[in-house]
N, C-alpha and C positions, 0 to 999 in steps of 0.2 A: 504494500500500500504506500501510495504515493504521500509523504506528509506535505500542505500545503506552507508554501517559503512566505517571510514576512518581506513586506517588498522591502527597497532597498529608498532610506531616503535621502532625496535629492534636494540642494539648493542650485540654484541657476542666477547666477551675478551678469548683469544685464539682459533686461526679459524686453525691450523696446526696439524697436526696427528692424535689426536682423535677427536680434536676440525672440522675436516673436515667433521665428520657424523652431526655436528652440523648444519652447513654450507649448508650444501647439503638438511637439514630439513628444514632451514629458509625457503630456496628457494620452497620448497614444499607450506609451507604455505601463502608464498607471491606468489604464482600464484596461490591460490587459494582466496586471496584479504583479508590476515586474519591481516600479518602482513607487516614490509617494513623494507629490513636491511637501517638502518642510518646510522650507524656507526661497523668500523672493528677497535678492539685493539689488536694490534702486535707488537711486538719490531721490525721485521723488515713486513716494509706492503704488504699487497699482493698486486700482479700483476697483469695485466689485463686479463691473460689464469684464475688463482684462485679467480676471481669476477667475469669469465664469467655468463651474467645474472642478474648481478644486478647495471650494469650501475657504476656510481664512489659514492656509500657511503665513507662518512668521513671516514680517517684513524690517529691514534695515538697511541702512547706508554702510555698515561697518561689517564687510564679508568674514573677519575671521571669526570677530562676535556670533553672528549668526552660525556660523557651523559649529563654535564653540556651545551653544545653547539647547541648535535642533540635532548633536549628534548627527547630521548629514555624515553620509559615508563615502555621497560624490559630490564634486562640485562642476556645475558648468558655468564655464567663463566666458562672454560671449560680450568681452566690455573693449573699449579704443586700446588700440596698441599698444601702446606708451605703458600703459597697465599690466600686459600680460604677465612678465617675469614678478613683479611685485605679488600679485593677487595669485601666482599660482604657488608661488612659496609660500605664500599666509595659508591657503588651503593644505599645502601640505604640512606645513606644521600641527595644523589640526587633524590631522590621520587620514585627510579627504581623498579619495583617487578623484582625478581629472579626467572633462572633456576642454581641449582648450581652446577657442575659435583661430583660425588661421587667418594672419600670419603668426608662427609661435611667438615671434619675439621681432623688434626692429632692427637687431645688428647680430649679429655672431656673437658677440661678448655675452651678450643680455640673454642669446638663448642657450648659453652654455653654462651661465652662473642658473638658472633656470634649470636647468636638464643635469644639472649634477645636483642642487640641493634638491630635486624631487627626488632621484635617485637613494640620495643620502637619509631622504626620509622614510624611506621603505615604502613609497607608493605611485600607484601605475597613472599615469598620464597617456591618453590617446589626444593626438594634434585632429581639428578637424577638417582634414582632407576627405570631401564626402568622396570624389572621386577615387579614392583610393582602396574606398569601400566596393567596390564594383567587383564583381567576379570575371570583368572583359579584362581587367590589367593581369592575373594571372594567366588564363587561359593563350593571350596574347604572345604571352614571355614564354609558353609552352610550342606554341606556333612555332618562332622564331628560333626556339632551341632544334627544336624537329627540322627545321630548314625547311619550313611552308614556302618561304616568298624567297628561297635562295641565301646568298651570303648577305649578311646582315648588313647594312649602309648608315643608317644614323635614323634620326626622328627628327621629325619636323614637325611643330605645333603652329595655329593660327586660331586669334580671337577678334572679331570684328564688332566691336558693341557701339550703342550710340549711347550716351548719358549727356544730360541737357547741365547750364550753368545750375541748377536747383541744387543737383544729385553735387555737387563741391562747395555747397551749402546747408547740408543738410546737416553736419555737425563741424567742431570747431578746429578739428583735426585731417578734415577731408582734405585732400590735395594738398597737403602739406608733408615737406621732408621732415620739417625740423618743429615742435610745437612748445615756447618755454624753455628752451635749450637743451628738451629731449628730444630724441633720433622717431620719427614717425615713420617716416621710408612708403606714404601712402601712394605708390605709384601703379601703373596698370602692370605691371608684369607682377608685383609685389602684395599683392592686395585683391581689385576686382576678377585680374585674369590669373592670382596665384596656381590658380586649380591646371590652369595649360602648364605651365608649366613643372609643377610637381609630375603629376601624369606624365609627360614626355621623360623624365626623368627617370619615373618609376619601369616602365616601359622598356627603357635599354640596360636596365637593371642597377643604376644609377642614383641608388637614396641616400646614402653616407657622403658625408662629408669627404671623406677619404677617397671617395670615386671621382671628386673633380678635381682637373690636371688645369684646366686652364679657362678664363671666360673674357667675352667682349661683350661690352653693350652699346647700343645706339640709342640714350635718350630722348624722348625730345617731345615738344607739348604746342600745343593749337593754345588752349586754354589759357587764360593769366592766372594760373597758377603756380604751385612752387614747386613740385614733383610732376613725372612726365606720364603722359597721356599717350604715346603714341611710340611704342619704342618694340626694339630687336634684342634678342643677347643670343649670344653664341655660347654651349659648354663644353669644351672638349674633354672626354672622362679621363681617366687613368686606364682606360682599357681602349685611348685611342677614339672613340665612337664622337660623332658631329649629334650635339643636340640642340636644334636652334627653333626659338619661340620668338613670332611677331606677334603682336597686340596693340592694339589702338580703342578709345574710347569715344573717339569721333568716326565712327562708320558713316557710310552713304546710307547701308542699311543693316540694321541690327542682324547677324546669323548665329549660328549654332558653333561654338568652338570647337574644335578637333584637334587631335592630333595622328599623325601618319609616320606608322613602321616602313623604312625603306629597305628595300632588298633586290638584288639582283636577279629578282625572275617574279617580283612583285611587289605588292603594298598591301599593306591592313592600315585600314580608318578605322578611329573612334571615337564619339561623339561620346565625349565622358560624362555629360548629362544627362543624356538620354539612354546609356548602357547599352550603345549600339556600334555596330560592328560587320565596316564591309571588309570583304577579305578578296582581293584581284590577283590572281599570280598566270603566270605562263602554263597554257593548258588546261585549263579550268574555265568553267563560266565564273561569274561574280558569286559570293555566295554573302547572306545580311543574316546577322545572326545576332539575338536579342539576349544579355545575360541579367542573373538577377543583379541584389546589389544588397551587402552585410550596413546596416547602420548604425553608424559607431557607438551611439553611445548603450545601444542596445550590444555591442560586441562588449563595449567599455565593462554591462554591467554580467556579463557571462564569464568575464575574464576576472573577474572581484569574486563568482559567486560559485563556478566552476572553474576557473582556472585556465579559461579560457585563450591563446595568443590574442595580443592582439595585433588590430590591421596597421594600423599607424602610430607606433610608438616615437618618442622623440628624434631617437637615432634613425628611424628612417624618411625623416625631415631634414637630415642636416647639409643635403647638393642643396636640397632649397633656399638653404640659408647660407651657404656660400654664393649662391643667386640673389638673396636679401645683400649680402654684406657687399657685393660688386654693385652694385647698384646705390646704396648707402655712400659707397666712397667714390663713384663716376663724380666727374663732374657736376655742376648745374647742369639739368637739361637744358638742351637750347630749340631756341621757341624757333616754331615754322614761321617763317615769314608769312604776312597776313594775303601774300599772292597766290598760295597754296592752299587757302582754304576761305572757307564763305558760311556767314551763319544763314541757318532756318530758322522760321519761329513760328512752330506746328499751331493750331490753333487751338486756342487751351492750353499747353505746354511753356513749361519756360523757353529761349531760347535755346537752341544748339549750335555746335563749332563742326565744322562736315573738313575733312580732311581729301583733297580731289584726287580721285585714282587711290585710294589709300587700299579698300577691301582688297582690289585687286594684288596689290603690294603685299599686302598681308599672306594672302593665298600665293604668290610664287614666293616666297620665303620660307615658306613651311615645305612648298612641293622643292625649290631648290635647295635647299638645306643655306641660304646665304641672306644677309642683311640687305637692309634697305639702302646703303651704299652699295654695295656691290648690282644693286638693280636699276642702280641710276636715277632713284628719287631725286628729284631736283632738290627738297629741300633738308636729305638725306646729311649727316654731318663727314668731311671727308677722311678725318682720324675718330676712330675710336677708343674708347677707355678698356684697357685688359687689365684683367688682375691674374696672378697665377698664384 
């Protein structure tokens, strides 16, 4: 006989904006008797329409207090950058395991004084890389071991989003490197489109810190903002492999991000949002293959409660954040000249900053494995910033 488990209870430090896809998961898993929100941290506290369902969990401004109180045995942290290493040490000092929103951390430093006091604290931290959770990025790495698409060539990622002046207003840290004289690093490879870029990474088997040999980026932004909107990086591994991510925030038209396995007798697409997966190789028709997708913080609480691996532990974050910390130490972006792009102003909508030819640019940087210099963007930078 099965004895029934007591769920497992949860606080969740920032439940507003993005923190509300959080919110709306808890509640998923607490009617399914997994876990039980305890405690909400919020500066200002939700009300009873934004708790609908789950009765009056504790509320406070003060995260450690609160898991000091409600005994929470996880914490989800879903609060601005700048925060992450701070609040995810407070929760571990209270015994808490983590879900922690991505990006883990704004610099290499912060995510490694981070990832060794959790460590030191004897508890589990999952980054949240939802892409990561997909059952296509293994099955993927299984392909290419098997030599589906031939001898293995590199990955290429492209993200083409539109986001209007509103979305670099909507909090006080958006589109900012630097916030109060700490490192934010809020840029589109580092931030909106992080997900292209972890995935491409994960993909050539490339998650350690230790995997990357070498990186360039091409910053650069449309927006008057202070971090770039529109930019390339190159990572070359330690095992030699080309993995190069374009993304831009000023699309012509908003698409579906991918990234593409390259191999000498063919290519695997995967659209890591939607857990889709074409696979093209020499001799074969096309074949589209749909996988499930593990959700972390439901892995988070199987690996607390069974012992479960998990999918995204900190060490396999850390090419990412050699991607964060190239990027943190480039240059200023440098702005496109205002001849390269043109705003809209959708009706209803704030305006937007459209970047011309840019999707297309986006999409032959991924299919070629090479930057926006190298394709002759006019408004392309003609040195880039390498870190090794």
């Amino acid at each position: 006989m099965n004895t029934p488990r007591t769920p497992l209870p949860v606080v969740l430090a920032g439940a507003r904006g993005h923190g509300r896809s959080h919110l709306l998961n808890i509640r998923r898993l607490q009617e399914r008797g997994l876990v039980r929100l305890a405690g909400v941290c919020e500066l200002r506290p939700l009300d009873a329409a934004e708790l609908d369902g789950f009765g009056e969990p504790e509320q406070s401004a003060d995260l450690e207090a609160l898991l000091a109180s409600t005994g929470a045995r996880i914490a989800v942290l879903s609060t601005p950058i700048p925060t992450h290493a701070d609040l995810a040490l407070a929760a571990a000092r209270q015994g808490a395991h983590l879900l922690l929103e991505k990006p883990p951390a704004p610099s290499y430093a912060e995510f490694r004084r981070m990832a060794d006091g959790i460590e030191a604290a004897g508890v589990a931290c999952q980054i949240g890389f939802q892409s990561l959770g997909s059952h296509a990025v293994p099955a993927i790495r299984r392909m290419v071991e098997e030599g589906a698409v031939g001898e293995f060539l590199g990955v290429g990622a492209a993200g083409a989003w539109v986001r209007d002046e509103a979305y670099f207003r909507r909090v006080p840290w958006a589109g900012r490197r630097r916030l109060d004289g700490a490192d934010v690093v809020d840029g589109v490879l580092t931030n909106p489109l992080a997900h292209a870029v972890a995935t491409a990474l994960a993909l050539c088997g490339a998650t350690r810190a230790e995997d990357v040999e070498h990186i360039e980026t091409e910053l650069l932004r449309a927006y008057a903002v202070e971090s770039d909107d529109t930019s390339a990086v190159r990572v070359v591994t330690s095992a030699g492999t080309r993995v190069t991510v374009a993304a831009t925030l000023c699309a012509e038209t908003s698409s579906e991000p991918y990234v593409i396995v390259h191999g000498s007798q063919g290519r695997i697409t995967f659209w890591y949002r939607q857990d889709r997966v074409l696979v093209q190789r020499a001799g074969h028709g096309p074949e589209e293959i749909e996988y499930g997708r593990t959700d972390l913080l439901e892995n988070l609480v199987a690996h607390v409660t069974d012992g479960e691996p998990l999918w995204v532990p900190p060490a396999a974050t850390g090419a990412f954040m050699r991607v964060v910390e190239a990027v943190r130490t480039a240059p200023e972006p440098r702005a496109i000249p205002a001849a390269h792009w043109h705003t809209e102003e959708p009706d209803g909508s704030a305006p937007r900053r459209v970047v011309d030819g840019v999707d297309a640019l986006v999409d032959a940087a991924a299919d070629g494995l090479r930057l926006f210099s190298e394709l002759g963007a006019a408004w392309a930078p003609s040195s880039r910033a390498e870190l090794r």
